[in-house]
C-alpha positions in Angstrom: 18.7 16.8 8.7 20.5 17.7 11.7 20.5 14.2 13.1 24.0 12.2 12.4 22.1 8.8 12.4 18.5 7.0 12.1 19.3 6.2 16.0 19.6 9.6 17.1 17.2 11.1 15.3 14.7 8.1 16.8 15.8 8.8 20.4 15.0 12.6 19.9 11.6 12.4 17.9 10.7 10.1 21.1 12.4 12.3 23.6 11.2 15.9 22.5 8.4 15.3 19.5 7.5 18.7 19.7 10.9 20.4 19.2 11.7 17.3 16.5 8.7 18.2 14.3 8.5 21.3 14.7 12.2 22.0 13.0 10.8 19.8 9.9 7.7 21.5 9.4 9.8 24.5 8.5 9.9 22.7 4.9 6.4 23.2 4.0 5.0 26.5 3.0 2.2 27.5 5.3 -0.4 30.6 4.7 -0.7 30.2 8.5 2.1 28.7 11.4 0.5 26.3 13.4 -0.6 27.1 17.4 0.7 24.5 18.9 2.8 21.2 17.0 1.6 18.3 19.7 -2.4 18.9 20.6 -3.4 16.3 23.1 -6.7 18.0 24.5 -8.5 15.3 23.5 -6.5 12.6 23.7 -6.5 9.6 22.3 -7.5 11.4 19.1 -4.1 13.6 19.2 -3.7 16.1 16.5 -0.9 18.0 14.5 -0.1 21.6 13.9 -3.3 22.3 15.1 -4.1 26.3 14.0 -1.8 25.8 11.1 -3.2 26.8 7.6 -1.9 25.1 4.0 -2.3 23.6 0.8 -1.0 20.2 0.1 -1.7 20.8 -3.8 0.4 24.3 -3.4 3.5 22.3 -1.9 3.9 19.6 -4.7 3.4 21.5 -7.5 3.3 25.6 -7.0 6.6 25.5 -4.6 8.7 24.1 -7.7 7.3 26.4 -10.2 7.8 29.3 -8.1 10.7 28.4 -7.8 12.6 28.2 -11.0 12.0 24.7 -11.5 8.9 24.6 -13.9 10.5 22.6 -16.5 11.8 20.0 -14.7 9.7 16.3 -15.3 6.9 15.8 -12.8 5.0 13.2 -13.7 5.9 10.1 -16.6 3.2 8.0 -17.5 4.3 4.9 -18.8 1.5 2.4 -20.1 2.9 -1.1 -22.1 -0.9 -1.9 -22.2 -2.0 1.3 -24.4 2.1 1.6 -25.8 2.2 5.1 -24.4 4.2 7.3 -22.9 2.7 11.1 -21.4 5.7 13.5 -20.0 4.2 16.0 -17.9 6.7 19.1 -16.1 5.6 20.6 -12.9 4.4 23.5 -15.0 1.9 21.1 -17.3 0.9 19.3 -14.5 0.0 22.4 -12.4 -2.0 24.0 -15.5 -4.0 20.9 -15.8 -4.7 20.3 -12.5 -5.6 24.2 -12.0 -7.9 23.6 -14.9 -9.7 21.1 -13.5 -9.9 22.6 -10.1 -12.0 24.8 -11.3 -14.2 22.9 -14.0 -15.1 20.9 -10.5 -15.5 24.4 -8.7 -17.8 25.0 -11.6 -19.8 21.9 -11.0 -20.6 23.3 -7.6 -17.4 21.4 -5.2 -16.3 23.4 -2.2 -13.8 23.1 0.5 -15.0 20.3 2.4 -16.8 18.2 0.0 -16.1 14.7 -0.8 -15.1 13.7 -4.5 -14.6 9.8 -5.2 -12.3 8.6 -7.7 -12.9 4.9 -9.4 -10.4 5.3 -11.8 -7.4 3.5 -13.8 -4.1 4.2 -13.9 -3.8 7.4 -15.9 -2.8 10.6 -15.5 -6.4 12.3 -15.7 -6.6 10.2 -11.8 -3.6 12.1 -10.0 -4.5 15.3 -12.1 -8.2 15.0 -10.2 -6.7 13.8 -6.7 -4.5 17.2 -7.0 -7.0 19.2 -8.0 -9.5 18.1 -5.1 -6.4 19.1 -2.9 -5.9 22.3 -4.7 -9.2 23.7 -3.7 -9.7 21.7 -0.4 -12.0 19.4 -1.6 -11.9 15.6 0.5 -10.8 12.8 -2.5 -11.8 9.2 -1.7 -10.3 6.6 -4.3 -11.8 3.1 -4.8 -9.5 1.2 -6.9 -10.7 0.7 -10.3 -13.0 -2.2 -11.6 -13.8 -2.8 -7.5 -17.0 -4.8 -7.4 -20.1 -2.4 -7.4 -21.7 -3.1 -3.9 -18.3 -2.3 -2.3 -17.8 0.7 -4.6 -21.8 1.9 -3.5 -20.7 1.4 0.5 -18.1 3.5 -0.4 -20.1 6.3 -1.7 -22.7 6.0 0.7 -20.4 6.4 3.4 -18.4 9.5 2.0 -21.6 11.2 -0.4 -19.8 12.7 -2.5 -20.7 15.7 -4.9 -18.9 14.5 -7.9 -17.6 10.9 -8.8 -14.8 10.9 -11.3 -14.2 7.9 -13.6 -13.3 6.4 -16.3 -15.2 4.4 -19.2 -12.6 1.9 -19.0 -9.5 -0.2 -17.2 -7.1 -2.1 -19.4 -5.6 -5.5 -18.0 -2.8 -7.4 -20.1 -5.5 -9.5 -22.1 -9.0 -7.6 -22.0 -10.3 -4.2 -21.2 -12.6 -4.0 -18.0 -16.1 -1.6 -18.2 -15.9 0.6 -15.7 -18.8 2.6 -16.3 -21.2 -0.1 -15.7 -19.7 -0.7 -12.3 -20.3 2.7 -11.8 -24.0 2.7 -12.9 -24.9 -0.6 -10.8 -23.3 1.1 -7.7 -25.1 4.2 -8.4 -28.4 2.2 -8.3 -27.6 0.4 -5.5 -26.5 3.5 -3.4 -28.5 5.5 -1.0 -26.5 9.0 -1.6 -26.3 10.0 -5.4 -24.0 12.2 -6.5 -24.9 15.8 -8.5 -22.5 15.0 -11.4 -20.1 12.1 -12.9 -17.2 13.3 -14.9 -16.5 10.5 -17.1 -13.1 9.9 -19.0 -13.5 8.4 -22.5 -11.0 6.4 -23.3 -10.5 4.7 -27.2 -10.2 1.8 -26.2 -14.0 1.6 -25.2 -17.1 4.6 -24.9 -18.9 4.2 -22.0 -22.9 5.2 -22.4 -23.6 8.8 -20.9 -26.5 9.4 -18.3 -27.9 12.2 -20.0 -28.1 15.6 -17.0 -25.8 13.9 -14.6 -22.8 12.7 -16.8 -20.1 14.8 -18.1 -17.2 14.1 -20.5 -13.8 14.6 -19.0 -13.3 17.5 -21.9 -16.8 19.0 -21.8 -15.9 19.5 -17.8 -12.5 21.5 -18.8 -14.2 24.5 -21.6 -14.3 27.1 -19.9 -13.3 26.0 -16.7 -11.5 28.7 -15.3 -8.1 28.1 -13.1 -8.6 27.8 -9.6 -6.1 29.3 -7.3 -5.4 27.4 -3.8 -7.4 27.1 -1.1 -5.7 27.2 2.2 -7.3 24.6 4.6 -6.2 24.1 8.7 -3.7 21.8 9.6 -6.3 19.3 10.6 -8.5 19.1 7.8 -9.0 15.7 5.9 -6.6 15.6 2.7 -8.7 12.3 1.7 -10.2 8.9 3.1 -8.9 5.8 2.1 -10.7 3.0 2.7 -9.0 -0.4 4.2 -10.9 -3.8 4.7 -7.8 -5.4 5.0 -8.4 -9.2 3.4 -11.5 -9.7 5.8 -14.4 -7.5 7.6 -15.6 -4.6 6.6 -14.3 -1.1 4.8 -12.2 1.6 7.4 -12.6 4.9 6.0 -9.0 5.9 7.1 -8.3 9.8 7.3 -5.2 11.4 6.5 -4.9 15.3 7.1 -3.2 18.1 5.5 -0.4 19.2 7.6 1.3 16.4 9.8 1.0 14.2 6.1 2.6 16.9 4.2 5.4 17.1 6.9 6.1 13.2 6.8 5.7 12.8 3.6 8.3 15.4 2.1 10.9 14.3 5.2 10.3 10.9 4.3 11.6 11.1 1.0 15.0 12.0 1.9 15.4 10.1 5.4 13.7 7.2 4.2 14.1 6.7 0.6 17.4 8.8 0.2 15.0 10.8 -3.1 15.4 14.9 -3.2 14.6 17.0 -5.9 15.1 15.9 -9.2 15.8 12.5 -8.6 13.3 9.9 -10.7 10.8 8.0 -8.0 9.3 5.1 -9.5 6.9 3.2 -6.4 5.0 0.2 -8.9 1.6 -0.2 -7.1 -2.0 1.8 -7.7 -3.4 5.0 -6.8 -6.3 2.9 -5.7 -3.9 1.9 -2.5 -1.8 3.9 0.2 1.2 3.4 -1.6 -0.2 5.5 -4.4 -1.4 8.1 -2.5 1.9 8.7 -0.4 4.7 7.4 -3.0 3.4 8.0 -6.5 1.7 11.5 -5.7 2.4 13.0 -2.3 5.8 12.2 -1.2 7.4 12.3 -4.7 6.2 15.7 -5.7 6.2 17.1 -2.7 10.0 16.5 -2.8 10.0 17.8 -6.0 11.5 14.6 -7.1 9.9 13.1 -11.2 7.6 10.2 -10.4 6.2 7.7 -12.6 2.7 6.2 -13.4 2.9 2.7 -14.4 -0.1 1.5 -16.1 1.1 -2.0 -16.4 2.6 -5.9 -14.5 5.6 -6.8 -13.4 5.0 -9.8 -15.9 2.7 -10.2 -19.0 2.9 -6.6 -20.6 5.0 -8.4 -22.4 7.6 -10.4 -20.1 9.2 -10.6 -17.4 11.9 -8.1 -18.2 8.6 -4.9 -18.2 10.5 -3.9 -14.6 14.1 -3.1 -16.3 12.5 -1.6 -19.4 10.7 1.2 -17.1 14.1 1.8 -15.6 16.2 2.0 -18.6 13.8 4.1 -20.3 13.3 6.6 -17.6 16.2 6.6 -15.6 14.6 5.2 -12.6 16.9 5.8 -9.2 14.8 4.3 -6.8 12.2 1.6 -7.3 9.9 0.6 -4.8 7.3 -2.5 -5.3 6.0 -5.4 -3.2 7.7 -8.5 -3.1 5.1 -10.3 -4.8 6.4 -8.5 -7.8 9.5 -9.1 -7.2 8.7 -13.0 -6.8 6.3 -13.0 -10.2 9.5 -12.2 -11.9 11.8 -14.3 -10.1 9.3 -17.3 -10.9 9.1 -16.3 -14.7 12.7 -15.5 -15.1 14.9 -17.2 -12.1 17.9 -16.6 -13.6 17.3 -12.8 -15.0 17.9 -13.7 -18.5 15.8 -11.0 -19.4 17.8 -8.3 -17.2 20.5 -6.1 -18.8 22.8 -4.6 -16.2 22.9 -1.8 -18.3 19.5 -1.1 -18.4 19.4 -0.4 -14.3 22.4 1.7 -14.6 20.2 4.3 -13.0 19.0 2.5 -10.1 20.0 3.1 -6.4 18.0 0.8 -4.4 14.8 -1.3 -4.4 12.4 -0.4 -1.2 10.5 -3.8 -0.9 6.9 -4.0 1.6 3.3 -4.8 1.0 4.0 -8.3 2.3 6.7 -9.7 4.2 10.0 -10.4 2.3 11.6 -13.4 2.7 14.8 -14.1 2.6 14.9 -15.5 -0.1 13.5 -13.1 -2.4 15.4 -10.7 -0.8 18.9 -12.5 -1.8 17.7 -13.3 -5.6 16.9 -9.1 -5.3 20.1 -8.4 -4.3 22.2 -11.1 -7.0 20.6 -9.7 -9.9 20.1 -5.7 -9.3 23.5 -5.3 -6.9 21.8 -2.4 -5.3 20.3 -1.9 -1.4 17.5 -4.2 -1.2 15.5 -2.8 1.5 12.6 -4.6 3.4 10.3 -1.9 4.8 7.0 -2.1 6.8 4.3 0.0 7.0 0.2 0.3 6.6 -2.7 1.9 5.5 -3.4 3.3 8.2 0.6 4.8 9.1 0.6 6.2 5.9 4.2 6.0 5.7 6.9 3.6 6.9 7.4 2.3 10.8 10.3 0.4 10.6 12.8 0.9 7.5 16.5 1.1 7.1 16.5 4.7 6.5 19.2 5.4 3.9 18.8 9.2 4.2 21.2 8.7 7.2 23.1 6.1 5.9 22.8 2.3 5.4 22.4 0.2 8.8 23.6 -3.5 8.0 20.7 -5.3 6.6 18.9 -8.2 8.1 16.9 -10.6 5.4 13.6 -11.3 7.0 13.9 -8.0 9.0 12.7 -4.0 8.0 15.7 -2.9 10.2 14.6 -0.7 13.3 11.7 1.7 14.0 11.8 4.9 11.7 11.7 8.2 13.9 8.6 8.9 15.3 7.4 5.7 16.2 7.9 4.4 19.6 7.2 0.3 18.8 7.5 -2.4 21.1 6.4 -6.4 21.4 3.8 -7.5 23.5 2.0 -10.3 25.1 -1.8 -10.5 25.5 -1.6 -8.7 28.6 0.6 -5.8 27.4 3.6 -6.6 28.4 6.8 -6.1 26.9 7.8 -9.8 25.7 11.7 -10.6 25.6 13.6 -10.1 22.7 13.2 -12.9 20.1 9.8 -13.7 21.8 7.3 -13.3 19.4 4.7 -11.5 20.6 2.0 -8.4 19.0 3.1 -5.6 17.7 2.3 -2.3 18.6 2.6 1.8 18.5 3.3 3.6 21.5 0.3 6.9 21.5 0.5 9.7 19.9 1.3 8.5 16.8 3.7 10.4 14.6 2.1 13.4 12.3 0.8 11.8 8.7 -0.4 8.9 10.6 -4.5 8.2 10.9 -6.1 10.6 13.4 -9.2 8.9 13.3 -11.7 7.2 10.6 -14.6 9.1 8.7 -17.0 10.1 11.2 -16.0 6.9 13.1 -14.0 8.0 16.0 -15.6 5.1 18.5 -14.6 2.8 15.6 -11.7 4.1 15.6 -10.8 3.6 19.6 -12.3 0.5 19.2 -10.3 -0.9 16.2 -6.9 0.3 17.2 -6.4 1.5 20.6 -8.6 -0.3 23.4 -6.7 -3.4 23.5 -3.8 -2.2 24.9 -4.6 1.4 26.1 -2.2 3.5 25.2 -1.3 1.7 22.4 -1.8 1.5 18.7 -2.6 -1.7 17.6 -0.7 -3.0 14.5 -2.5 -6.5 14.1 0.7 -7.4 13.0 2.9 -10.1 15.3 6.4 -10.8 15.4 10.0 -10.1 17.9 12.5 -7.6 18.0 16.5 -8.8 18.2 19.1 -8.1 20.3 20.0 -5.1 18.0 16.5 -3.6 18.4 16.0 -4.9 14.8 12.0 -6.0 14.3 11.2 -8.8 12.3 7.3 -8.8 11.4 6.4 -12.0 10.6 3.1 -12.2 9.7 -0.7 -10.7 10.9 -1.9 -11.3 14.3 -4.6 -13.7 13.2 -1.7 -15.7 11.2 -0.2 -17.0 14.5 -1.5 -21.0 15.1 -1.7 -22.9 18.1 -0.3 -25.8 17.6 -0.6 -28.3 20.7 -0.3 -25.1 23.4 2.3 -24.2 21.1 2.3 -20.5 19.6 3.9 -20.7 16.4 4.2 -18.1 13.5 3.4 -19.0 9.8 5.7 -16.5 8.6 8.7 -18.2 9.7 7.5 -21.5 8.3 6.9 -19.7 4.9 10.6 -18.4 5.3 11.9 -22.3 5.6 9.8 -23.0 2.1 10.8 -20.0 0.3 14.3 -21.3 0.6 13.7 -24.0 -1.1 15.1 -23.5 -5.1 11.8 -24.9 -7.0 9.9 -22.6 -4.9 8.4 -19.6 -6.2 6.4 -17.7 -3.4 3.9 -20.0 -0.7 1.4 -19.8 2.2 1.1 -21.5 5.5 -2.0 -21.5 7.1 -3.2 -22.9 10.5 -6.3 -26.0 10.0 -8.5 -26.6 12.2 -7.1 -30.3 14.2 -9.1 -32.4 16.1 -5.9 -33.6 18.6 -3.9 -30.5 18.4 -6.1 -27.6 17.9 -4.3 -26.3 14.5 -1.8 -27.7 12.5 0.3 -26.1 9.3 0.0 -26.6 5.5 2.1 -25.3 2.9 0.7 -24.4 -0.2 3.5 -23.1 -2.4 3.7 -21.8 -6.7 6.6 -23.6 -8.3 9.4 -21.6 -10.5 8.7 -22.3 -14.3 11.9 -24.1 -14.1 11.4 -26.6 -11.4 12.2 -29.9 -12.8 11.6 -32.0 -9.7 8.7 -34.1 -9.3 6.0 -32.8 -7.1 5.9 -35.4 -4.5 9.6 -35.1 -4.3 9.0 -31.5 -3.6 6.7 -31.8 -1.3 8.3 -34.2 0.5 11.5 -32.2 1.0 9.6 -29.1 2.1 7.9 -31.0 5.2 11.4 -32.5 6.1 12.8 -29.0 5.9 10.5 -27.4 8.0 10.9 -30.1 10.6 14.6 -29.8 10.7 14.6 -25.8 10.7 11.8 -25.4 13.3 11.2 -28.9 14.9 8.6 -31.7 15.3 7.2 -29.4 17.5 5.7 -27.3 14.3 3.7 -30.7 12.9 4.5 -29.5 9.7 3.3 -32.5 7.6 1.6 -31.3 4.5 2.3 -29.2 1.7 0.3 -28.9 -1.8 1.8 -27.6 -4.8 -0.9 -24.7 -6.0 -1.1 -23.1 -9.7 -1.0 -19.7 -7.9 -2.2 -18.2 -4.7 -5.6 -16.2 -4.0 -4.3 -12.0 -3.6 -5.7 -8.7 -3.4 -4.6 -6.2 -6.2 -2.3 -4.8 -4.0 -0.2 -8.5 -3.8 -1.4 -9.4 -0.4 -2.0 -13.5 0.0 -5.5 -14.1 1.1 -4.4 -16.6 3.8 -7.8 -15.6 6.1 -9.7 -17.0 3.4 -8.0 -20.3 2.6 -8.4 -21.0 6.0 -11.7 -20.6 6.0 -12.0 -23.2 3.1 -9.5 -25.2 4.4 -12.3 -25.5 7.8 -15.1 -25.7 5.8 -16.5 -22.3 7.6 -18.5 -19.6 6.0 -16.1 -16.3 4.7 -16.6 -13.3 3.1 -15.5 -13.1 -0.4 -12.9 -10.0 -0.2 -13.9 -6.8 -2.3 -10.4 -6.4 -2.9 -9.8 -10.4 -4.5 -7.8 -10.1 -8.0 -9.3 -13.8 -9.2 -12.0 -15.2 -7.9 -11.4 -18.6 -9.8 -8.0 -18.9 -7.9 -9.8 -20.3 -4.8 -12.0 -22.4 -6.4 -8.3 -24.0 -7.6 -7.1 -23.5 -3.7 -10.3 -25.5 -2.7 -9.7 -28.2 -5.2 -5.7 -28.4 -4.1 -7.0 -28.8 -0.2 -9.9 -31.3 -1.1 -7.2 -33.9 -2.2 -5.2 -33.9 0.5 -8.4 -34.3 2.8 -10.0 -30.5 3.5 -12.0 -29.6 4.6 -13.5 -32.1 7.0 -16.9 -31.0 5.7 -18.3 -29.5 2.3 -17.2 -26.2 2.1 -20.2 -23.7 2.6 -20.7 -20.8 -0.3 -19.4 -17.8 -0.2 -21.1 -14.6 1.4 
């Protein structure tokens, strides 16, 4: 990098994008250089690299071979649920996924076709996502054991040749069908696919549909290798769809070049990972850290990367984390905090961690969720590495704010992802678009064109995707997230748009409230949420997880959060309630379902979210609120 510091190499991405990105391009291998870096002719939907031909699939795995480094680890599947471990080197994992490039070739899958993945965490599912890259085929994954009327919108939307799947998913405590998912979502879909390729696992054999299903290994004899298919610039890579907690599915798009060109440049200036270095980021392929930090980023780097097929607690303890590290030499580790805080609640005083088995590691990247400070000091005690808060999204692809450690370590911040990453021009706004003052909380947004690897558009949605993201404040992307920026330009996003309350006239964030209980010592992780008030509009209540060790009594608990939060942020918060909870309602990917309590907690119709990880956790939430007096009125079912 020729930039001395993350400030100067922000100042110059913003000042001169196309000179900026242009010199990092020059470390992918293109079968074509592109026309022109920056194309705005039909702006707002900008483009990148535009006349540029590549192959994603050819830069993470052919590069490294071709150049001497065949042997080296790729890809380490770790799975506590199965007890197994699969090594893969950038050689084996190019011959598989070459092989199955062309047993999909076979089945009839060109450049341009869709292929959906609703599959577990194995390696057969980045082999696939590869090989759809290899041959310029569009992947769409749907996280595995998603609910089959989300997973049939999903194929309806992308109709996709060839679904690939698995007969099963393993959780800590049972093994979850996948193939009767599959078959219900089949039935209820419009568009059918031509063919299923179905991996068997032992632990369960799924039943065959005899003419369109095909084992896994049938699929492979006599699949011949398939070479790369260079595809332009601007070609979809894959669509990822995003609901968020509410509404319904995004089909976000990411292409091939500006995402290959973030991604690998990302690994160093973000993540301080190069070649040979041992990438670990805990979270699914189903989601966009999956995508960008357990496949694309890593190997692009040419850095070994590892598949996790397991939780932060349960499979077996509390101490599953350290093991991965110590076993695989683990130098950077990146996870959402709601790991980090499973861990901290099972073992607050890291019995179970051996400093000698994180000899390896060099920092923790933290985002998914906001960190609190909190979680981000217990991080810090008990690993004495970097702890670094990051923020990104779906949609970005990769981060917008981090303390970039490729350029050196700017003083961290708890409760802040440090300043904007190059390529993003952010700023804080009021309804009306202005800028706000710093430490005025206010919504945060993306000045346009957003940087290369970022969403161009959604799948043949490019009015939904004016509408969703830039109408509101033309000229802008539109985060959804809220929150200030300091003195220091530092931003501190503190929670989603729709999680600020009015209290009395008052606009008041939930995230810093959740910061004040956090800090409490018998608190685990919690929630605010905004209640509908007769008097005042909205008021807050805290619903919080205890540490297995807390030995208060609850009421005492309780009562010492409320006069906390009135001390910290004042009387004028009317924070007067909190409820202790067994846990709290979360997507798989860890984030709090605070849209939805709310919904309970007013007694108003909601949408049960696809992406919900227990469904019996709200009827608990709903219980918790009914005692202290919500909702005002029976709350309605479930849509």
């Amino acid at each position: 990098m020729t930039d001395q510091t993350q400030e100067s190499a922000h100042l110059r991405s913003l000042s001169d994008p196309n000179e900026f990105w242009a010199e990092l391009a020059q470390d992918i291998t293109w079968d074509r250089r592109w026309d022109r870096v920056l194309d705005d002719t039909d702006a707002p939907l900008y483009r990148w690299f535009t006349g540029g031909k590549l192959n994603t699939c050819f830069n993470a795995l052919d590069v490294h071979v071709q150049g001497g480094r065949g042997d080296q680890l790729a890809l380490v599947y770790d799975s506590p649920v199965t007890d197994s471990v699969r090594r893969f080197t950038y050689t084996e994992l190019l011959d598989h996924v070459a092989r199955f490039a062309g047993a999909l070739l076979k089945l009839g899958v060109e450049k341009g076709d869709r292929v959906v993945l609703y599959m577990p965490m194995v390696p057969e599912a980045v082999v696939a996502m590869l090989a759809c890259a290899r041959i310029g085929a569009i992947h769409s994954v749907v996280f595995g054991g998603f609910a089959a009327n989300e997973l049939a919108i999903r194929i309806n939307d992308t109709q996709p040749k060839v679904i690939v799947s698995a007969s099963c998913g393993i959780e800590p405590n049972r093994v979850v069908a996948y193939k009767p998912l599959l078959d219900k979502a089949l039935a209820l879909a419009e568009n059918q696919p031509q063919h299923c390729i179905i991996l068997q696992r032992p632990q369960l054999q799924a039943e065959m549909h005899e003419g369109r299903d095909i084992d896994w290994h049938d699929a492979l004899n006599d699949a011949t290798p398939a070479d790369c298919v260079p595809v332009d610039s601007t070609d979809p890579l894959y669509v990822l769809y995003t609901s968020g907690t509410t509404g319904v599915p995004k089909g976000v798009v990411r292409d091939n070049g500006g995402h290959a060109v973030a991604l690998k440049w990302s690994m160093k200036a973000i993540y301080n990972a190069d070649a040979g270095d041992v990438f670990w980021a805990a979270s699914d392929i189903g989601w966009v850290v999956g995508h960008s930090y357990i496949i694309y980023g890593p190997l692009l780097r040419g850095c070994t990367t590892i598949l996790y097929e397991g939780k932060p607690v349960g499979t077996p303890d509390a101490g599953a984390f350290w093991r991965v590290i110590r076993d695989h030499g683990v130098n950077t580790l990146f996870v959402a905090p709601t790991a980090i805080r499973a861990i901290k609640r099972d073992d607050p005083h890291g019995e179970l961690l051996n400093p000698q088995d994180i000899a390896s590691l060099r920092a923790l990247f933290l985002a998914g969720e906001r960190c609190d400070p909190d979680t981000l000091a217990w991080s810090q005690e008990m690993l004495n590495v970097p702890i670094i808060d990051h923020w990104w999204q779906t949609e970005t692809g990769w981060p917008i704010a981090a303390n970039c450690l490729g350029f050196g370590q700017l003083p961290i911040k708890p409760g802040s992802p440090a300043t904007p990453v190059p390529g993003y021009d952010v700023s804080v706004v009021d309804e009306g678009g202005r800028e706000v003052p710093d430490n005025d909380t206010g919504q945060i947004v993306v000045k346009l064109p957003l940087p290369p690897g970022c969403l161009p558009t959604l799948w043949h949605n490019d009015d939904g995707y004016k509408s969703s993201y830039l109408e509101t404040f033309p000229g802008y992307y539109v985060t959804g997230d809220a929150g200030y920026r300091d003195e220091d330009g530092y931003l501190y996003v503190m929670s989603r748009v729709d999680d600020i309350i009015n209290v009395a006239g008052h606009r008041l964030s939930t995230g810093g409230m959740e910061e004040v209980l956090s800090s409490h010592p018998a608190v685990a992780e919690c929630a605010v949420i905004g209640v509908q008030d007769a008097l005042k509009g909205e008021v807050p209540i805290g619903l919080v997880v205890l540490k297995s060790d807390a030995a208060q009594d609850a009421d005492d608990i309780t009562a010492e959060l409320v006069r906390m939060v009135r001390e910290r942020i004042g009387p004028i918060a009317c924070f007067r309630q909190a409820a202790i909870v067994r846990r709290l309602p979360k997507t798989r990917s860890g984030k709090i379902l605070r849209g939805t309590m709310k919904s309970i907690a007013d007694g108003r119709d909601f949408r049960m979210p696809a992406t919900i990880d227990d469904t019996t956790t709200l009827d608990d939430i709903a219980g918790v609120l009914t005692t202290i007096g919500y909702p005002k009125t029976k709350v309605p079912a479930a849509t």
